[in-house]
Structures are given as structure tokens and as C-alpha cells.
Backbone bond lengths (Angstrom), bond angles and torsions (degrees), N, CA, C in turn:
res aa  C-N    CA-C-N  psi(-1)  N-CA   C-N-CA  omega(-1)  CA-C   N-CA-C  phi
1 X - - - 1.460 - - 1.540 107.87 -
2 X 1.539 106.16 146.23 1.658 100.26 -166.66 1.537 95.49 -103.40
3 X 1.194 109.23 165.67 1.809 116.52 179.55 1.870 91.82 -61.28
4 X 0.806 152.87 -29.96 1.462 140.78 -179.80 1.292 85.97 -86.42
5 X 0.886 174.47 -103.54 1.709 151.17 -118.30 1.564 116.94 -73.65
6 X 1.351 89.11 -30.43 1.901 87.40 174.12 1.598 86.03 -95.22
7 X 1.070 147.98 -26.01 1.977 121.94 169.34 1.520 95.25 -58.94
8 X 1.205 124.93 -29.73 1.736 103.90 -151.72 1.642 93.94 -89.93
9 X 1.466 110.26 -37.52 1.525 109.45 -170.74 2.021 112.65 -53.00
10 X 1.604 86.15 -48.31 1.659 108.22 -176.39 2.106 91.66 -55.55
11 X 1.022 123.94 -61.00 1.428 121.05 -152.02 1.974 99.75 -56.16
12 X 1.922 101.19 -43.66 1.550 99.98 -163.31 1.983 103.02 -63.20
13 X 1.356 116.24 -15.02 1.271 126.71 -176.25 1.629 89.21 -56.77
14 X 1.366 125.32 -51.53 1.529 133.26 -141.59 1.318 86.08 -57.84
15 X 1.782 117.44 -177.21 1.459 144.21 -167.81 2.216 76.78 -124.97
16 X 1.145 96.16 152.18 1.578 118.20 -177.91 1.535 90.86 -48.04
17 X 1.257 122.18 -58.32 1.139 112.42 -149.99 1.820 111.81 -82.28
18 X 1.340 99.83 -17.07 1.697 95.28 165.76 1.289 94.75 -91.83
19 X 1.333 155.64 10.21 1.494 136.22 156.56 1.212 120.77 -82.23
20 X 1.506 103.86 -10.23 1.809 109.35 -174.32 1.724 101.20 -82.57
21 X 2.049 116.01 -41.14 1.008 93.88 -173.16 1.223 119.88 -79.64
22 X 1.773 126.04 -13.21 1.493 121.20 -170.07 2.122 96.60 -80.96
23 X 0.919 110.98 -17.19 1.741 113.61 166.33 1.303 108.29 -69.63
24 X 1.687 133.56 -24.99 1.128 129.36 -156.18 1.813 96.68 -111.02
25 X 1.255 112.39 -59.07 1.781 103.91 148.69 1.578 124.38 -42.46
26 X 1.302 118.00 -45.54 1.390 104.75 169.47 2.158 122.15 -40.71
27 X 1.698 96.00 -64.94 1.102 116.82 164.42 1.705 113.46 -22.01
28 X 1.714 95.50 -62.97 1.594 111.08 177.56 1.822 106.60 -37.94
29 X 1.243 94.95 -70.92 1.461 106.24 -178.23 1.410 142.00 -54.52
30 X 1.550 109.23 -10.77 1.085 146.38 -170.50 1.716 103.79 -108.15
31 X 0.923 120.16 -38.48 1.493 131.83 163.10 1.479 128.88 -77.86
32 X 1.723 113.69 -23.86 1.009 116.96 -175.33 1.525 106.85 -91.51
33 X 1.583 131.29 -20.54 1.281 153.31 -171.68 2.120 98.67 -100.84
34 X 0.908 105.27 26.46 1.477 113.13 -174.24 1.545 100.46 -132.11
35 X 1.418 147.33 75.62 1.263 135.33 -160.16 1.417 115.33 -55.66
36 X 1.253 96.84 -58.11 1.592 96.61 -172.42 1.642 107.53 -41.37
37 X 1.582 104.64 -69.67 1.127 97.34 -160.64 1.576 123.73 -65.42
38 X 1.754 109.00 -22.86 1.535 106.47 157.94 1.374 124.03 -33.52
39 X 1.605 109.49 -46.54 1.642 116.12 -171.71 1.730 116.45 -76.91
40 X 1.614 116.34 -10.52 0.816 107.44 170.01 1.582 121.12 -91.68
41 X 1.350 100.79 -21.28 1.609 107.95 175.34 1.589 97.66 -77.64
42 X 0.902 133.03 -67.40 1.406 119.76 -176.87 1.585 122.35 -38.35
43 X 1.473 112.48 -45.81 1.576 117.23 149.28 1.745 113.91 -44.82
44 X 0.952 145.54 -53.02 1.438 152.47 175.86 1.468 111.03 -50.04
45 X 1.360 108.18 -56.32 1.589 132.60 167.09 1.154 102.17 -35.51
46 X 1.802 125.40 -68.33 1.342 118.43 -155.77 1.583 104.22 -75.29
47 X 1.469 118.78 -33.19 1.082 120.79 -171.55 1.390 123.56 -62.99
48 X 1.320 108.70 -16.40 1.645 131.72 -171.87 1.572 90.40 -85.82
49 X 1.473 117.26 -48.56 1.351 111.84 -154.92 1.843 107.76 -78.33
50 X 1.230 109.70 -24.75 1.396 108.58 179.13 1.750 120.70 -103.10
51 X 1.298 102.46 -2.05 1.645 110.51 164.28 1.785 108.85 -103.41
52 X 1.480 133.14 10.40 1.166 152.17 110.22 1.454 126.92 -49.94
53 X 1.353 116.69 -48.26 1.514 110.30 -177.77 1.755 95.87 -72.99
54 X 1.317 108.12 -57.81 1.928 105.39 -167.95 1.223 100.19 -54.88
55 X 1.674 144.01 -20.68 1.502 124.85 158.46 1.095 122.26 -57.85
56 X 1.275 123.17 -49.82 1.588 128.24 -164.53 1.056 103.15 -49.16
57 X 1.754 120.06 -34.87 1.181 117.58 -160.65 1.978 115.72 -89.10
58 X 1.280 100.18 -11.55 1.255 132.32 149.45 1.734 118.26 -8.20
59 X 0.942 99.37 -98.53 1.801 124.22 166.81 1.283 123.11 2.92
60 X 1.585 71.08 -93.86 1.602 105.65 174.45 1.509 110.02 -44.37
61 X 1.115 102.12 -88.99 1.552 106.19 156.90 1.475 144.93 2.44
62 X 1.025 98.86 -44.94 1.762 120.10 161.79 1.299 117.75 -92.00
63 X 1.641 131.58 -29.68 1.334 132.39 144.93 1.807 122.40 -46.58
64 X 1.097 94.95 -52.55 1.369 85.76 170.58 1.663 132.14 -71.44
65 X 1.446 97.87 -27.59 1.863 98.33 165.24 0.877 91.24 -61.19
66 X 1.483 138.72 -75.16 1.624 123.92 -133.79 1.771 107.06 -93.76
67 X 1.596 123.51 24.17 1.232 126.66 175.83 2.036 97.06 -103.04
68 X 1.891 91.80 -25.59 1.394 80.10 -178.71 1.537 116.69 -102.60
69 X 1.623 102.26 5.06 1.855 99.46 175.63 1.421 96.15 -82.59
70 X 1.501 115.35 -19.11 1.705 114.91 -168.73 1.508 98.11 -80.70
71 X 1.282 134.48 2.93 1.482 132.22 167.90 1.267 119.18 -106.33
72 X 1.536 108.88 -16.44 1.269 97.32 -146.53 1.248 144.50 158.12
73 X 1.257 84.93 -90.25 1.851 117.16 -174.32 1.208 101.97 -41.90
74 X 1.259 124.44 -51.17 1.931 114.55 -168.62 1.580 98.90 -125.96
75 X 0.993 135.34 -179.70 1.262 153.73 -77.02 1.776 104.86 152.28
76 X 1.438 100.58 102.53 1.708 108.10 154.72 1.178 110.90 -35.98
């Protein structure tokens, strides 16, 4: 038996919903062995991760303007 017949035998064992994620890791793996397009997801990746961080910082941020227009201090 070849490693693809015992992957395929092992996967039909799975319940739908563990077949979606070893299809969705496959994908992974299949993308990560693809350079180009690795480098563009990893570009996407970072871009996700730092237009996430400048939100977080978001919030807060706007609490404190409008804790200090509610005093005062600044000015519409």
C-alpha cells in the first residue's frame, strides 16, 4: 500500500468535518510549496497583521479624545 492509499483510506474514515480541515491543510501545503504564491500570502499575512494591530489601537484612542473634549483640554 502506497502512502496515498493509506492517506486516502485514513481521510474516508474521517467525519465531514475533519475532512474539510485535512482538505484545508492540504491546500496549506500545496500553497506553501508554490513560491510565488507563498510570498504573496505571506505579504497578505503581514498586511492583515499590522492593519489589526493600528485598530486595536483604535478604541482606546477615541476614548481618550472624547474623555478629554468632555473636560476640556481640547477643542473640536
Amino acid at each position: 500500500m502506497t502512502v496515498y492509499d493509506a492517506t486516502t483510506a485514513k481521510i474516508r474514515q474521517l467525519p465531514e468535518l475533519l475532512a474539510q480541515e485535512v482538505n484545508d491543510f492540504t491546500d496549506f501545503l500545496l500553497l506553501r510549496h508554490d513560491n510565488a504564491r507563498w510570498q504573496l500570502w505571506t505579504q497578505f499575512n503581514e498586511a492583515i497583521e499590522i492593519a489589526e494591530q493600528d485598530f486595536s489601537d483604535y478604541l482606546p484612542n477615541l476614548e481618550d479624545y472624547e474623555n478629554r473634549l468632555a473636560r476640556g483640554e481640547i477643542q473640536w
